[in-house]
C-alpha positions as CSV (number, residue, x, y, z in Angstrom):
1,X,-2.1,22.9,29.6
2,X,-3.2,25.1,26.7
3,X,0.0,25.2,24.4
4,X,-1.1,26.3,20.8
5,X,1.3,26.1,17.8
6,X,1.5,27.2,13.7
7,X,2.4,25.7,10.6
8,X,1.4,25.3,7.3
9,X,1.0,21.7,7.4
10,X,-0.1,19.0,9.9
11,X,0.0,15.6,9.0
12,X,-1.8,12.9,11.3
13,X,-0.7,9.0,10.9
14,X,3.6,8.4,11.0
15,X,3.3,5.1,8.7
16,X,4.7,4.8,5.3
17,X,2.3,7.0,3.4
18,X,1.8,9.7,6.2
19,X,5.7,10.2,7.1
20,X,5.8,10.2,2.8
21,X,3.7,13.0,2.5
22,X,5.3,14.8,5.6
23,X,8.5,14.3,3.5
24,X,7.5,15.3,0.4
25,X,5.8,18.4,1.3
26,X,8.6,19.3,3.7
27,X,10.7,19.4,0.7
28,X,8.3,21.6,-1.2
29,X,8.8,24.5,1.3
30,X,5.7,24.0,3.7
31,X,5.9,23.7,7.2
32,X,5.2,20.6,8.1
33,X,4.5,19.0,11.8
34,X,3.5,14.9,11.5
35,X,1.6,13.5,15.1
36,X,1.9,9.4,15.5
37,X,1.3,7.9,18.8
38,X,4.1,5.7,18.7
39,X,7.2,6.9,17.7
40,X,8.8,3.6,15.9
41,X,11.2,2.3,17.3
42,X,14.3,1.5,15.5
43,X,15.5,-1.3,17.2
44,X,12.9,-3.7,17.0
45,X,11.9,-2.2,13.3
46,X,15.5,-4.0,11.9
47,X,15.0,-7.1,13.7
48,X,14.0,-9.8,12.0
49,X,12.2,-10.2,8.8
50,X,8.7,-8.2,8.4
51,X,5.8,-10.5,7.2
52,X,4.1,-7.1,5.8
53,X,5.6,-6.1,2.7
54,X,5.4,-4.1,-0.3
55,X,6.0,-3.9,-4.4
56,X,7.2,-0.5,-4.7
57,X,6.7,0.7,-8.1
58,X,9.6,2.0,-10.5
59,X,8.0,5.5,-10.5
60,X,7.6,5.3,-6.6
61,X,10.8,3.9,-5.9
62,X,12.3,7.0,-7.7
63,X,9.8,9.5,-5.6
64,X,11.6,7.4,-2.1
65,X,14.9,8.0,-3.5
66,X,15.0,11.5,-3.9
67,X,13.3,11.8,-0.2
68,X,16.3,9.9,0.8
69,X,14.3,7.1,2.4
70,X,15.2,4.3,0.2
71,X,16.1,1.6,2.3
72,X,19.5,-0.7,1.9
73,X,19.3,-3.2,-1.3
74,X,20.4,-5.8,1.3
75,X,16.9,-6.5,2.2
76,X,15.3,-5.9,-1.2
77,X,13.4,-8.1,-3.1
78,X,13.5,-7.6,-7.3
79,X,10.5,-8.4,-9.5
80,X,11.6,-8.8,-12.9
81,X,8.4,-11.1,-14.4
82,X,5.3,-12.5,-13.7
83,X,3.6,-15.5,-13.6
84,X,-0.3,-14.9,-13.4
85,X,-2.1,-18.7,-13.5
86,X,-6.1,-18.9,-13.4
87,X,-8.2,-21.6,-11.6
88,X,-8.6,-23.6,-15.2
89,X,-5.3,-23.6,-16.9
90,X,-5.3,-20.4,-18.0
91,X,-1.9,-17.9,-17.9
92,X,-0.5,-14.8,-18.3
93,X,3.5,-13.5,-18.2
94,X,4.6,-10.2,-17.9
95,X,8.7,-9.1,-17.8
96,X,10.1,-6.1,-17.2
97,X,11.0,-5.7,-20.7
98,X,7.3,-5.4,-21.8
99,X,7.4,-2.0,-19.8
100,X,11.0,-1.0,-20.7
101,X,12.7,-1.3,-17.4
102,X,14.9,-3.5,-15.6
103,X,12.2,-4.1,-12.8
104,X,8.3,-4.8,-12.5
105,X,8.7,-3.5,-8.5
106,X,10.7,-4.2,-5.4
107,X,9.8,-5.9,-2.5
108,X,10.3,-3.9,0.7
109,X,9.6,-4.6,3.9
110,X,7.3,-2.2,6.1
111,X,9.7,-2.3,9.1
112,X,12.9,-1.1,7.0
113,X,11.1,1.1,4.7
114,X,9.1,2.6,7.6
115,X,12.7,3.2,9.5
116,X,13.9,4.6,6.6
117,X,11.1,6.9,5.9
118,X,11.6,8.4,9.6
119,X,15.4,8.3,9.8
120,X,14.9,10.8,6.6
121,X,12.7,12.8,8.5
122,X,15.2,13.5,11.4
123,X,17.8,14.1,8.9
124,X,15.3,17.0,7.1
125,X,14.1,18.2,10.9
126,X,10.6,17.7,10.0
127,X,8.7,18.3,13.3
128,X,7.1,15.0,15.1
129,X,4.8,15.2,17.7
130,X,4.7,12.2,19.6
131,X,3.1,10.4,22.6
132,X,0.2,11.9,22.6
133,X,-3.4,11.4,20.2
134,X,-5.5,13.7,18.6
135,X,-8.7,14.3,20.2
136,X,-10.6,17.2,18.5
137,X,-10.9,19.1,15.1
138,X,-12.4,22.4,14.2
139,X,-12.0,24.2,11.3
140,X,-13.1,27.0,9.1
141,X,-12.3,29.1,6.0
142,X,-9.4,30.5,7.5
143,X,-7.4,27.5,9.5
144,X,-8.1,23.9,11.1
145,X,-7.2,23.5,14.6
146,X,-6.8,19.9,16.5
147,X,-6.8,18.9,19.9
148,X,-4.5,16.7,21.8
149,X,-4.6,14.2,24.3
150,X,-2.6,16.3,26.8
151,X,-4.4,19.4,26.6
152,X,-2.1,20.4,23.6
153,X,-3.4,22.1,20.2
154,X,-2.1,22.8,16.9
155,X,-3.4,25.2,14.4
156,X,-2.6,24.8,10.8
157,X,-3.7,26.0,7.4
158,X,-4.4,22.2,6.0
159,X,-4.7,19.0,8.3
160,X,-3.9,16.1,6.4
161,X,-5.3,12.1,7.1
162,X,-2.9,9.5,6.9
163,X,-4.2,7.8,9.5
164,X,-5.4,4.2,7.9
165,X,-8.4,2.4,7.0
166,X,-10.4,3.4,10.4
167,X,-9.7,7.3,9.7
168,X,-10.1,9.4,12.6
169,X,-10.2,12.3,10.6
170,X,-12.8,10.9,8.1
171,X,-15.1,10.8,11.0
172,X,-14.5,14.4,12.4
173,X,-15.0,15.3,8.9
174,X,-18.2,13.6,8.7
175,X,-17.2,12.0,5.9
176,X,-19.1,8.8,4.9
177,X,-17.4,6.0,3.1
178,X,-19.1,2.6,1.5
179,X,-17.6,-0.3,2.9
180,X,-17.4,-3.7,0.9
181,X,-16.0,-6.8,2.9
182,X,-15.0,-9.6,0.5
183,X,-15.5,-12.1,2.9
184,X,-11.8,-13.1,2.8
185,X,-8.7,-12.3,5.1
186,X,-5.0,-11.6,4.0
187,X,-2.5,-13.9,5.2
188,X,0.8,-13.3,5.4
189,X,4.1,-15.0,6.0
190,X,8.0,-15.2,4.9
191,X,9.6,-18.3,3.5
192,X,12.8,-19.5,2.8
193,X,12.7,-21.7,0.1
194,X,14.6,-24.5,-1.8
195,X,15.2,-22.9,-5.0
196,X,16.1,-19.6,-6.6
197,X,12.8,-17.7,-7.5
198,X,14.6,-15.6,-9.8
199,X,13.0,-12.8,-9.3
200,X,9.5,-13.6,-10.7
201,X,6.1,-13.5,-8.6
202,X,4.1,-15.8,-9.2
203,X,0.2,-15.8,-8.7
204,X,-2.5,-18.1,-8.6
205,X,-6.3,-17.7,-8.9
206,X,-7.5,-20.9,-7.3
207,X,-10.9,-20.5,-7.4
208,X,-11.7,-19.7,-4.2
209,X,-9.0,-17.4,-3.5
210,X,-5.8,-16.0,-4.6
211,X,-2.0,-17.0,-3.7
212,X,1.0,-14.8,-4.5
213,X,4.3,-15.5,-4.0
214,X,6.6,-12.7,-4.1
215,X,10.3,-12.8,-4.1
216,X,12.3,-11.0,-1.4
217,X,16.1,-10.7,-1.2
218,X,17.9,-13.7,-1.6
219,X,16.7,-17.3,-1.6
220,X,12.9,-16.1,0.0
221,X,9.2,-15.1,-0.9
222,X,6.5,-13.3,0.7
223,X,3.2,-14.7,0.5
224,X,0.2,-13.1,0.6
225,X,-3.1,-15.5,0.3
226,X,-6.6,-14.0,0.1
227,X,-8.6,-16.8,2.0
228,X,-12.0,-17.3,3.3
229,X,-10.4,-19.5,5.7
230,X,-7.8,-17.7,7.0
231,X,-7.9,-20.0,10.5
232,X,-7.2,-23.0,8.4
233,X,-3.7,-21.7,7.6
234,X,-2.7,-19.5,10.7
235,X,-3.6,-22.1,12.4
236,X,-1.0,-24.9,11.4
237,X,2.2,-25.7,12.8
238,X,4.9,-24.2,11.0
239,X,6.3,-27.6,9.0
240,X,2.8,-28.7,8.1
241,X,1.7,-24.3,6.7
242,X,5.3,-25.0,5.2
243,X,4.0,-27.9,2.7
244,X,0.8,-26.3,2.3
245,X,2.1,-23.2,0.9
246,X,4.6,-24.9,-1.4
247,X,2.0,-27.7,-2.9
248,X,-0.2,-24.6,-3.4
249,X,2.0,-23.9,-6.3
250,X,3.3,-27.2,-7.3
251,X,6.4,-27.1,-5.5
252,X,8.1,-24.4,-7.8
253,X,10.3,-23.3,-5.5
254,X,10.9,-26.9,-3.4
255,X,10.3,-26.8,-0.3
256,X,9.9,-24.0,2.4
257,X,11.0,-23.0,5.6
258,X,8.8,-20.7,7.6
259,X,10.6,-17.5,8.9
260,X,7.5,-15.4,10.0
261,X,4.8,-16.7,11.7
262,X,1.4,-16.5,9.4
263,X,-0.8,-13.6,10.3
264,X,-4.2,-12.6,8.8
265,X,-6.0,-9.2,7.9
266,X,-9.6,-8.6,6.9
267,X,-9.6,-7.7,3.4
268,X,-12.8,-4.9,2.2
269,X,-13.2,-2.4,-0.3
270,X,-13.6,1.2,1.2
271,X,-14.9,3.8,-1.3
272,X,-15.9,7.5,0.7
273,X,-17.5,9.9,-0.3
274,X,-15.1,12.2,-0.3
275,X,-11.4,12.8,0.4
276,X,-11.1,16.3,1.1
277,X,-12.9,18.5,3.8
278,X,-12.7,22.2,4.7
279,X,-9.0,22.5,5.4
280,X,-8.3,19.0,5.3
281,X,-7.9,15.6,3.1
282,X,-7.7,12.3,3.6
283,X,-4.6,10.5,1.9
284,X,-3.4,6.6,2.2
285,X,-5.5,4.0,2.9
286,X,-7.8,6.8,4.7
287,X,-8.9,7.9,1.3
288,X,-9.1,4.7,-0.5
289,X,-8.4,0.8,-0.3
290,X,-8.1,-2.5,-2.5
291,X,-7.7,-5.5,-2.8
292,X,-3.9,-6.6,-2.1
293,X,-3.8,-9.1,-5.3
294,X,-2.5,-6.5,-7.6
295,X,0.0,-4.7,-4.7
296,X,-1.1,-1.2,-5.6
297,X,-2.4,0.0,-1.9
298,X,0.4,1.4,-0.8
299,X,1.4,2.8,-4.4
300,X,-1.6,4.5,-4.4
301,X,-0.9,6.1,-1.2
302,X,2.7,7.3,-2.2
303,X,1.1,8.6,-5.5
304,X,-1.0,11.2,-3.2
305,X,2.0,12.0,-2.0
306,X,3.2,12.5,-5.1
307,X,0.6,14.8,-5.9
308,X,0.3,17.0,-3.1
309,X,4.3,17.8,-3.0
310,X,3.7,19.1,-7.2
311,X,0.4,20.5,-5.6
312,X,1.3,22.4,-3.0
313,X,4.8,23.5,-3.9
314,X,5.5,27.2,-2.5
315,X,2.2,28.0,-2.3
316,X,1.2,30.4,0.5
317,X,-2.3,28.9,1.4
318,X,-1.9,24.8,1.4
319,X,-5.6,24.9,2.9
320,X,-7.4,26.7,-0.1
321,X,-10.3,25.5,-1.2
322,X,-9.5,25.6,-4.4
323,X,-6.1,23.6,-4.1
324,X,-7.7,20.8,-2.4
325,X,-10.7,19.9,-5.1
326,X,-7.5,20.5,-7.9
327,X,-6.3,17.5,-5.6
328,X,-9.2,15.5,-5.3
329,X,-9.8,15.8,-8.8
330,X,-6.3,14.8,-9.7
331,X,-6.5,11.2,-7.7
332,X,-9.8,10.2,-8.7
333,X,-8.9,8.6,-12.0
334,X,-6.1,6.6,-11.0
335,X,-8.0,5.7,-7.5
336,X,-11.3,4.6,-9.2
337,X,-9.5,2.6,-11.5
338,X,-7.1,0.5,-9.3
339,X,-9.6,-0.4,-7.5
340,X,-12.6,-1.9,-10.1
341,X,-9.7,-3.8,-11.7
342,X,-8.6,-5.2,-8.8
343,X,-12.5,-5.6,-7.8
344,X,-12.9,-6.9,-10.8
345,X,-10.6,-9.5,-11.2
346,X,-11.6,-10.9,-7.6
347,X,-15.0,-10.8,-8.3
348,X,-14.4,-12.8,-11.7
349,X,-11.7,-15.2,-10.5
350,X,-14.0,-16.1,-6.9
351,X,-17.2,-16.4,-8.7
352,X,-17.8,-20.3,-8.8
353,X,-21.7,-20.7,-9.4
354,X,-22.6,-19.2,-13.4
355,X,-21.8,-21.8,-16.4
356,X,-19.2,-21.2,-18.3
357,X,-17.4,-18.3,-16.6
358,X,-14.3,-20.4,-15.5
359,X,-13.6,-21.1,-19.0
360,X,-14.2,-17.5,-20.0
361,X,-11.7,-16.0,-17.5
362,X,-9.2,-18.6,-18.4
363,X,-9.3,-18.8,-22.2
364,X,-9.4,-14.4,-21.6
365,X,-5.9,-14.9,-19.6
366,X,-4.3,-17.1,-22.3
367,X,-5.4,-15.0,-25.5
368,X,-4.4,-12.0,-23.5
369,X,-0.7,-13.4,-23.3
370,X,-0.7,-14.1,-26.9
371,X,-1.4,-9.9,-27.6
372,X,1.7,-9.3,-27.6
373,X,0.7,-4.9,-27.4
374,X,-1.7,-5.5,-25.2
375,X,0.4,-7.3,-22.8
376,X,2.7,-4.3,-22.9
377,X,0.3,-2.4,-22.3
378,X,-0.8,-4.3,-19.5
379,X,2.9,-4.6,-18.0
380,X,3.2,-0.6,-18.3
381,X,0.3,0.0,-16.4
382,X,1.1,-2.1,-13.8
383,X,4.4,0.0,-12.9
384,X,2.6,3.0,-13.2
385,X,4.0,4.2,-16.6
């Protein structure tokens, strides 16, 4: 089988940021044709509740909207404040009010928003090529071509990476990337607890780690605890992870009842060299990772998104070289930045050994709340303002 097709456009990776950009640049008149393996399946994406999750920020939640893939308040979490504690007393609050908004983010789940991401792709009849895997990539100055696992090609003028952390595409593009493992693993689970959280997160730097707890829809939260131990809590019947979680923060919320099992992800910084090749870039988490305690990854990801549909609006050749270093150029501010702060504050808040620093980062939290501008400041920048 030798089958060859055109378009402008072909995407590689059908999650949240790859179906996104397929969306968006749909929508900005390209041709667009997105390959994932595994077409979701609907089904089993509404069932239950989705231990992954997300804080969508204001400006991305209004890029989702307008794609129609916003998914149904129902199951939407609302983060109106925060509460950032340190490892020594130290705290920090921030409220939507300090950015001018009625919310900080929104929770979403990766199931519903994924489903809603690809139901808005069958209602725009954006090509998806599924069932089969990409095998080969060749490109030059006037189109990329890739290969498929059944014998099927695709020629386009720009071939775009969405395909995660372990890129395919970086690797075809020879692309190398710096990898820094922190030594610690995500874990995540859902809870339903005793109280209302009222829609604040709350967060905890405890030294040797971080804990947040992040409010979903309704009486629950979504934790996320960067661990170097992640065994010690994925491992414990669910009553017993239950108490541990809650004591973690002193029992503000009472108690909990598990409703996800906990699962754990290697957590590393991955910095390459380079995003964009000749007729092709990387997007997503292909292009760039950090840490998960501010909740920025996937905000980062929806920003290239963002980009490339202003980008490549219209234009005849989406593959110039000229278009794509304008690109590069254009996320390499707001990438480099995102991730030394969040680098940053792990590195400060997990570093136990030099004298005095624990008071330092904890005295820096508290004077920081009492700055009033600056903690506006802070609070904009955190919803992308």
């Amino acid at each position: 089988m030798n089958t060859m097709h055109n378009e402008d456009i072909l995407v590689i990776g059908g999650g949240l940021v790859g179906a996104a950009s397929a969306l968006a640049l749909a929508r900005a008149g390209q041709r667009v044709a997105l390959i994932e393996q595994r077409a979701p399946d609907f089904a089993v994406l509404e069932e239950g509740w989705d231990a992954r999750i997300y804080a969508v920020s204001p400006a991305n939640r209004a890029f989702l909207q307008a794609l129609g893939a916003w998914p149904d308040m129902a199951r939407v979490g609302t983060i109106t404040a925060m509460d950032v504690k340190g490892d020594a007393g130290g705290r920090i609050g921030f409220d939507a009010r300090d950015a001018d908004t009625d919310a900080l983010a929104w929770i979403v789940e990766n199931r519903w928003l994924l489903a809603a991401l690809w139901r808005a792709l069958d209602a725009a009849g954006v090509e998806r090529l599924t069932g089969v895997s990409p095998v080969s990539f060749a490109s030059d100055a006037r189109s990329a071509r890739v290969g498929f696992s059944d014998g099927s090609a695709r020629e386009a003028r720009l071939v775009i990476g969405a395909d995660g952390a372990s890129s395919w595409l970086r690797d075809q593009l020879g692309i190398a990337a710096s990898v820094k493992p922190y030594g610690h693993s995500g874990v995540v689970a859902n809870f339903a607890c005793e109280k209302p959280h009222g829609g604040v997160a709350r967060q905890w730097f405890t030294g040797d780690g971080v804990l947040a707890w992040l409010p979903m829809a309704g009486k629950r939260v979504s934790i996320v605890w960067s661990s170097a131990d992640p065994d010690a809590l994925t491992a414990l019947p669910a009553a017993e992870l239950c108490e541990r979680v809650a004591a973690a923060g002193g029992h503000a919320l009472g108690a909990f009842e598990r409703l996800t099992p906990a699962a754990a992800f290697p957590l590393r910084l991955i910095r390459p060299e380079r995003v964009i090749g000749t007729r092709a870039l990387l997007v997503g988490d292909a292009a760039h990772t950090v840490h998960p305690l501010a909740g920025q990854g996937v905000n980062l990801g929806f920003g290239d998104a963002i980009a490339l549909e202003a980008l490549l609006s219209r234009v005849p050749d989406a593959g110039s070289h000229l278009l794509l270093r304008r690109y590069e150029r254009s996320r390499r501010e707001a990438v480099r930045t995102m991730q030394a702060t969040c680098d940053g504050l792990f590195t400060l808040f997990t570093t136990r050994d030099l004298p005095g620093l624990s008071w330092l980062r904890n005295t820096g939290l508290t004077l920081t709340d009492k700055l009033p501008m600056v903690r506006r400041e802070l609070a904009r920048r955190a919803v992308g303002f």
